[in-house]
N, C-alpha and C positions, 0 to 999 in steps of 0.2 A: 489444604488451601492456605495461602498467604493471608494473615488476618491483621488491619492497624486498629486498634482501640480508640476512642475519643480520648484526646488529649488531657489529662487532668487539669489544664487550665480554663479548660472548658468544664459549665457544670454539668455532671453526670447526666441529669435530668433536663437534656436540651436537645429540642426547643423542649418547653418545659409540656406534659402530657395530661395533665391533670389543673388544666387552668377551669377556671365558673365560667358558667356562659356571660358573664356580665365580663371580667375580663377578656374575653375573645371578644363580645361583641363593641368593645369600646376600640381595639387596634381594629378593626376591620371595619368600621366605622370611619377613623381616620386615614386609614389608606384610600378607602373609595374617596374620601372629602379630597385628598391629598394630588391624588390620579385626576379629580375632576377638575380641579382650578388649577394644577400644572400642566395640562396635555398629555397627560398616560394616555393614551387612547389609541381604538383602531377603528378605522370608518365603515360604517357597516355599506356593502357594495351595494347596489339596488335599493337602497331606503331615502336616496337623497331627493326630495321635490326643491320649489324653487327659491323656498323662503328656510328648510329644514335641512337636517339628517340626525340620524341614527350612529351615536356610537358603541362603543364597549371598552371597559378600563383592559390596560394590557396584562398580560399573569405574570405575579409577580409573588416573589416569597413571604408569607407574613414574616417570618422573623431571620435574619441573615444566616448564611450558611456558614462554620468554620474552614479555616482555609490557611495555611501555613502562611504568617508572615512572612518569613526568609522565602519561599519561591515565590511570593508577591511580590518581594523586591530585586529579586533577581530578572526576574522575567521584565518588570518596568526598570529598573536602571541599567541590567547589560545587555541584555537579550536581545533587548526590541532594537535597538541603536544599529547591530551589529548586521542583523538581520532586514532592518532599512536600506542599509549601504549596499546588502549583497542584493537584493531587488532592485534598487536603483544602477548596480550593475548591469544583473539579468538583461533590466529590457533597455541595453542598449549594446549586447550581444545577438546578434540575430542569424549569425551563422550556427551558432551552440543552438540557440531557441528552435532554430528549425529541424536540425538535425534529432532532435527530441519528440516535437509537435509535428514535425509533417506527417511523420505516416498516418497521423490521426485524418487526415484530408479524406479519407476513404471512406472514412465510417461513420465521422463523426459533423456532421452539415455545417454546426456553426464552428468550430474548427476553421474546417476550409472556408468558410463567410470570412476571419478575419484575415485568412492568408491571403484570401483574395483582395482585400481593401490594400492590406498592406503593397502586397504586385500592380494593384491600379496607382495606387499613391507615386510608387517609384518610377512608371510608364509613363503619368503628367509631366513629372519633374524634369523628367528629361528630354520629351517631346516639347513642351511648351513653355518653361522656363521660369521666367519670373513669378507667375499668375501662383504658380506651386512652390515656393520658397518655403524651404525647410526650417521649420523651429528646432531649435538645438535644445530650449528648455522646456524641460518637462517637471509636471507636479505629480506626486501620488500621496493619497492615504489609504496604507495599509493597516490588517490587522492579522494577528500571530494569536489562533488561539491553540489553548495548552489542557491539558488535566491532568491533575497527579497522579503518579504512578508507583507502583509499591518497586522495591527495588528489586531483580530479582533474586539478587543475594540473602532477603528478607527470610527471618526465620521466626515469626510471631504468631504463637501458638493462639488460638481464644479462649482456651483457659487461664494463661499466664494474667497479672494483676495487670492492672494501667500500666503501658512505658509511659515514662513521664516527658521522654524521648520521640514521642512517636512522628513527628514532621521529620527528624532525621534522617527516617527512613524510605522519604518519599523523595521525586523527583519532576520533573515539568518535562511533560513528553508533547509534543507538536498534534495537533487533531491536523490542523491545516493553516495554511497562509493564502489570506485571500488582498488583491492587490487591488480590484476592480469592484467599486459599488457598493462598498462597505457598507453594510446596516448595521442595526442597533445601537448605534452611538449617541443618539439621543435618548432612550428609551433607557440606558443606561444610566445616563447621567440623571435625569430626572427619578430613578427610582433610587439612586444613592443617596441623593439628595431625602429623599421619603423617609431610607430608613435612619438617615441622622439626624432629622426630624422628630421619629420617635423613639431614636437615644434619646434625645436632650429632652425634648417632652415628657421623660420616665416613663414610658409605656413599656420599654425594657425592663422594669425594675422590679422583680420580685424577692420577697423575704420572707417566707414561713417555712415555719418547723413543727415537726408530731413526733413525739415519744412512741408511738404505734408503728414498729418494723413494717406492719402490712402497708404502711400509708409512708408514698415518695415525697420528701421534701421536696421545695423549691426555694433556689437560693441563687437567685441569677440577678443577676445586674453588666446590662452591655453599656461601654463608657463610647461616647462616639470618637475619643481618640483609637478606637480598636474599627473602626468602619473609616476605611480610607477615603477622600475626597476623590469627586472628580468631579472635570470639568470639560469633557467631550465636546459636548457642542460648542463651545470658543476653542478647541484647538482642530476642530476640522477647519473652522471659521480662518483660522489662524493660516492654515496653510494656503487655502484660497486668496484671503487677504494677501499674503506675501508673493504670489504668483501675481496677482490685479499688480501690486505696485512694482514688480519688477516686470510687466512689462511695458510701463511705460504712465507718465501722469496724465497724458490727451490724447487723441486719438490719432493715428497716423494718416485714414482717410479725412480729405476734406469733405465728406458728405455727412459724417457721422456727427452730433452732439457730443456724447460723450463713452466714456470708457463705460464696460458692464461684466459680471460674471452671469453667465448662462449655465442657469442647473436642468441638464438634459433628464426628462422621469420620461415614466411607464402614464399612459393614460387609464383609470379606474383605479388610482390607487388606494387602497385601504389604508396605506401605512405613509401618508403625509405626515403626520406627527413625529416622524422619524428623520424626516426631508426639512420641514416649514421650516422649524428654528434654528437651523443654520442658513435659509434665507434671510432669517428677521436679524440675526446674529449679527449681518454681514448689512446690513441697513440701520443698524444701531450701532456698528462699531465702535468699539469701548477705545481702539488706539488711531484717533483720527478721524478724517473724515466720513460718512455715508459711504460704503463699497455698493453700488448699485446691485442688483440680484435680481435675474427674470428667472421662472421656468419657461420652458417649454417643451412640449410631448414628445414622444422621439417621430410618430408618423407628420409632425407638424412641422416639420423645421426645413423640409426643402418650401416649402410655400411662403417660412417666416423669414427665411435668410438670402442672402447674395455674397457672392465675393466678385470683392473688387478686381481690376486687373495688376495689384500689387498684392494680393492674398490676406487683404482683409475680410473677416466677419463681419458683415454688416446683418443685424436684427432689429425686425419690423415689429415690436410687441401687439400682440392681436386685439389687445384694449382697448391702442390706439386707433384702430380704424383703419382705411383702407390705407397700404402699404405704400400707393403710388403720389399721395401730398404729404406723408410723413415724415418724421428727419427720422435715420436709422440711429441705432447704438453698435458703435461696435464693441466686438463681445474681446476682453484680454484673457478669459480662463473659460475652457470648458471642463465641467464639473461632471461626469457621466454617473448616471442615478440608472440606467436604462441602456438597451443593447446587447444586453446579456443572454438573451433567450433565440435559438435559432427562430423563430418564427417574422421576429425584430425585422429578419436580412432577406428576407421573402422578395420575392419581383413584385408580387402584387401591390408592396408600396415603396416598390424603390430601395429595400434597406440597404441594399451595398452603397447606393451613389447616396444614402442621408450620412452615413459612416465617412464614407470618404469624402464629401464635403466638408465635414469636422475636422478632417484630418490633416487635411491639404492645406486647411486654412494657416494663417498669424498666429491665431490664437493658442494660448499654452494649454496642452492637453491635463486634464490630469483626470486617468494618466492616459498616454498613446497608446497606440494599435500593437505597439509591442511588450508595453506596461500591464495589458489587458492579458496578453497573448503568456505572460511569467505564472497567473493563477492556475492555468491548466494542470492537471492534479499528475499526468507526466513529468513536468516538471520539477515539481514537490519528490517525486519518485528518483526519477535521477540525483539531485541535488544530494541523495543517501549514498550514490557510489562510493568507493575508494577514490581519496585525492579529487573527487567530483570541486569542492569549496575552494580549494586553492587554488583553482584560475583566475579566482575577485577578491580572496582574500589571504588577508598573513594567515601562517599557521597557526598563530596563537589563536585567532578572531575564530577558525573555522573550526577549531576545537571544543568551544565554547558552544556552538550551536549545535556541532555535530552530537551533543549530548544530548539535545532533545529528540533527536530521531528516532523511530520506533520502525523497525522493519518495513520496508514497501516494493516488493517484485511485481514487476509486470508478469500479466494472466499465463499467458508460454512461455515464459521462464518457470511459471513456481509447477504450472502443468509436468512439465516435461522433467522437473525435479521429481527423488523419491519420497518428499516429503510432502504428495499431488493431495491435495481436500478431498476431490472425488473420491477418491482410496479411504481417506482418513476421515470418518465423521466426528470422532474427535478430537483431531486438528484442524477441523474446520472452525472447534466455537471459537479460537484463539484470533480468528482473524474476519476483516471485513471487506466483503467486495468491493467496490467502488467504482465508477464510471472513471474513465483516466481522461475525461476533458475538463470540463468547468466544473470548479467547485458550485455547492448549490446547497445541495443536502436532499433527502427524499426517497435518492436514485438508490440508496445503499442494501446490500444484502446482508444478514448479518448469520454469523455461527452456521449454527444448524441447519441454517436454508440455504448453504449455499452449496451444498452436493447434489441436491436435486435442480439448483436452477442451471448449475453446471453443464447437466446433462442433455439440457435444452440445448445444446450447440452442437455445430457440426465439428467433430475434430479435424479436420480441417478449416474450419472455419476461420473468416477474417474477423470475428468478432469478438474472438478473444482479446484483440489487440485494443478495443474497446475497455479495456477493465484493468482493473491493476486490485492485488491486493493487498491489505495494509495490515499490519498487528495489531491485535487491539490492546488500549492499555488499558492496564490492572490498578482500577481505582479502589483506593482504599475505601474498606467496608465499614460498617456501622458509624456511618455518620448521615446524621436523619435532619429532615428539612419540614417544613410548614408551609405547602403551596397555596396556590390560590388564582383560578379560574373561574373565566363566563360559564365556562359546559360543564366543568366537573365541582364546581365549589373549593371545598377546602379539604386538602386532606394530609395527613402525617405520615412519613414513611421514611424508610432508608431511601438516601437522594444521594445522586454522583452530578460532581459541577463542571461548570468550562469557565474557561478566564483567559479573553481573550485580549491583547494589548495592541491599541492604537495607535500608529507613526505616520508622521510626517514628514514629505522629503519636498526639495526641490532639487533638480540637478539639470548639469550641460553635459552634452554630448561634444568630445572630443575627438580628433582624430588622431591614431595613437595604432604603435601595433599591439601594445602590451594592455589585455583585458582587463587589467584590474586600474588603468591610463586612459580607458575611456569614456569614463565618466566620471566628471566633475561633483561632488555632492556639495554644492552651495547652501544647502540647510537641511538638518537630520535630527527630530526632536520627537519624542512619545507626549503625545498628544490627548491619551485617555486610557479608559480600560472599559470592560463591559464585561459579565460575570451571568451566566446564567446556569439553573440549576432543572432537574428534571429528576425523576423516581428514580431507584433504579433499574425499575421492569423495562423502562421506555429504552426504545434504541435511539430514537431522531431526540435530536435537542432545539428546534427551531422553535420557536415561541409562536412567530407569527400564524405557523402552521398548526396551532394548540400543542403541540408536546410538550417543551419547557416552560418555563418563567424565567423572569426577569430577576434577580440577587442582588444581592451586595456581600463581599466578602465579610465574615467575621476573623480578622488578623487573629491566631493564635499563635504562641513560643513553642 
């Protein structure tokens, strides 16, 4: 087995193992202080009366993980740009997109929910005209997350001493690209923020030494020039802002007051804290003036909105009172927090026509029913063909990302290969099943389990066509972390991370025959990061779901 060493820039004895309880209990003291008067938090569901609630700090690493400066920067300065551009391509291909995503229409409900909004949308437009005028701009915030990967070329023994080298030998492989809904970008930022907190506070700073072999020194000191800034919730902020002002400074109805961004959520959510402050962001605006910012639920918005008969959004905020003496706002961005789950597009409350009324409207999506439509995990899959990248982008561009990709065959393809899972239990650990619609996280199989869940299918069956499955990458070993959760406490172990990178697009739809011509990208900027770390026994990395924590890289050479 491929083995990378802790980097000798890093201390040997890190995080350090042998701290006093008085030193633990003073960092773990300030993180809870730290999580309480920043909004770390998750809402506990069912605890809220009228005057209360119940919450919980979010899990977060007591001391940063190390993490390869150079594919830190790589991944924020070329990566993310390159990989903006080709998304903002994607979803304004819709011939490619389909020929990719439809067959999923069979098996997969909310699939076919959005291909259905999408065939309603282009049915209005051309039945009834004006009322459905098409926006050409569209916004998204995407995020690219990655994990290091040992190369496979790699030949590092665990005997051999420290390489002093050992980031050289890693790489930044793709987990996934999510386009639609992006979480943790505030939970992020505020816990970066934490831990260069307790850089600069010296809570990092240890120096003792013993002449006694049996007893591990400590000799650590973290500089917060080695924990990167970030600043997520102003650049989600940022790209909403830019979408409010480019469509316009008044409203185009004369019924409306004034201009608004509309952040469409899930109702009961635990994870406002994750939403709020890019509402307050965007009502504080640091560049100008107040950008107005409502939520509202996804079942609530055929009863809070109208369009007009030029395809404006008009919204009746529910504070205000009854709908029919109020002045509306019309909305310039919709911001999609919510949608994502097939149960969302039920008849029982309407969700195809809540969908398609968002859709149809003025307002600038971010992103569209076809921006939504690029996360499906088929497409991630395809995008690794031969020559798949060079229909949106230059060779050099498509070269550059095609290096993050990590093997991913749809289910009847790898079946019908001699290299089948069923057959092979192990070449099964090497790889992970995956649901081939929406990313999520949860749905996954992983190694071992996947011969027997295998066998749960009819070989015949349509259901294969549900799955797709992916390689898994080879995160370098013995690099050990200090978590910290509600249910499990704190514990020390070998830990494997994700570092996922935040972008921001705005772009026009052109009409053009040549794919990489039809779309405009008017603004393409990395916006944040977010870093979460997890044991390495766990398979899932979702925090909110208790598996991981929240990080901060620790930059090493």
């Amino acid at each position: 087995m491929n083995i990378v060493h802790q980097p000798q820039t890093t201390p040997s004895n890190y995080p350090p193992e042998n701290l006093s309880p008085d030193q633990l209990h003073s960092i773990l003291t300030q993180i809870k202080d730290y999580q309480t008067n920043h909004g770390s938090l998750l809402k506990v569901i069912g605890s809220e009366t009228p005057h209360s609630v119940h919450l919980q700090p979010v899990s977060t690493s007591v001391f940063p993980t190390v993490f390869s400066r150079r594919l830190f920067n790589e991944a924020v300065d070329d990566l993310q740009l390159i990989y903006n551009e080709l998304y903002c391509k994607l979803a304004e291909d819709v011939e490619w997109l389909y020929a990719v995503t439809g067959p999923l229409r069979r098996t997969e409900p909310l699939v076919d929910a959005l291909w259905h909004v999408y065939e309603e949308i282009q049915r209005r437009r051309q039945d009834y005209g004006s009322q459905y005028i098409e926006q050409k701009i569209h916004a998204g915030v995407f995020r690219s997350d990655y994990m290091l990967h040992v190369r496979s070329d790699t030949t590092i023994d665990s005997d051999d001493e420290e390489d002093e080298n050992w980031t050289q030998n890693l790489c930044l492989k793709q987990v996934e690209f999510n386009s639609y809904s992006c979480a943790g970008g505030c939970h992020a930022d505020k816990v970066a923020g934490m831990h260069r907190f307790l850089a600069r506070r010296g809570l990092y700073d240890f120096a003792s030494s013993s002449e006694d072999p049996e007893e591990q020194s400590i000799n650590i000191r973290i500089l917060p020039s080695s924990l990167p800034r970030n600043n997520t919730i102003n650049g989600i902020a940022s790209v909403l802002a830019s979408a409010h002002k480019t469509y316009g400074s008044k409203p185009f109805s004369s019924k409306a007051s004034h201009i608004a961004v509309l952040m469409v959520v899930q109702p009961n959510n635990f994870n406002i804290a994750d939403e709020r402050p890019i509402e307050y962001a965007l009502w504080n605006w640091i560049d100008g003036e107040p950008i107005p910012t409502y939520r509202i639920e996804w079942q609530q918005i055929l009863h809070h909105t109208q369009l007009t008969p030029t395809g404006e959004l008009l919204f009746f905020p529910p504070e205000n009172g009854d709908s029919t003496i109020t002045q509306p706002v019309e909305i310039s961005v919709i911001y999609h927090r919510a949608g994502y789950e097939p149960h969302e597009y039920s008849e029982d409350i309407n969700g195809k026509e809540i969908r398609t009324r968002l859709e149809v409207s003025r307002a600038i999506k971010c992103p569209s029913i076809l921006g939504h439509i690029t996360t499906i995990k088929s497409v991630q899959q395809a995008l690794t063909g031969p020559g798949a990248l060079e229909r949106w982008l230059t060779k050099e561009k498509a070269g550059r990302i095609r290096g993050t990709f990590v093997e991913i065959c749809s289910l009847g393809d790898f079946m019908s290969s001699a290299k089948n899972p069923i057959k092979d239990e192990e070449l099964a650990e090497n790889y992970i099943l995956k649901p081939a619609s929406l990313e999520g996280g949860g749905n996954n199989i992983y190694g071992a389990d996947i011969p027997a869940f295998l066998k749960t299918m009819s070989p015949e069956g349509s259901e294969k066509s549900a799955y797709i499955l992916m390689e898994r990458i080879r995160s370098p070993l013995n690099v050990y972390g200090m978590l910290m959760s509600s249910s499990r406490g704190v514990t020390a172990d070998e830990v494997v991370s994700e570092f996922g990178v935040f972008g921001g697009c705005l772009w026009e739809r052109k009409e053009s025959s040549s794919e990489q011509d039809k779309c405009q990208v008017i603004m393409n900027r990395v916006i944040g990061w977010s870093f979460k770390t997890k044991e390495v026994t766990v398979d899932e990395m979702s925090v909110v779901k208790g598996y991981g924590c929240f990080d901060t890289p620790y930059l090493v050479d």
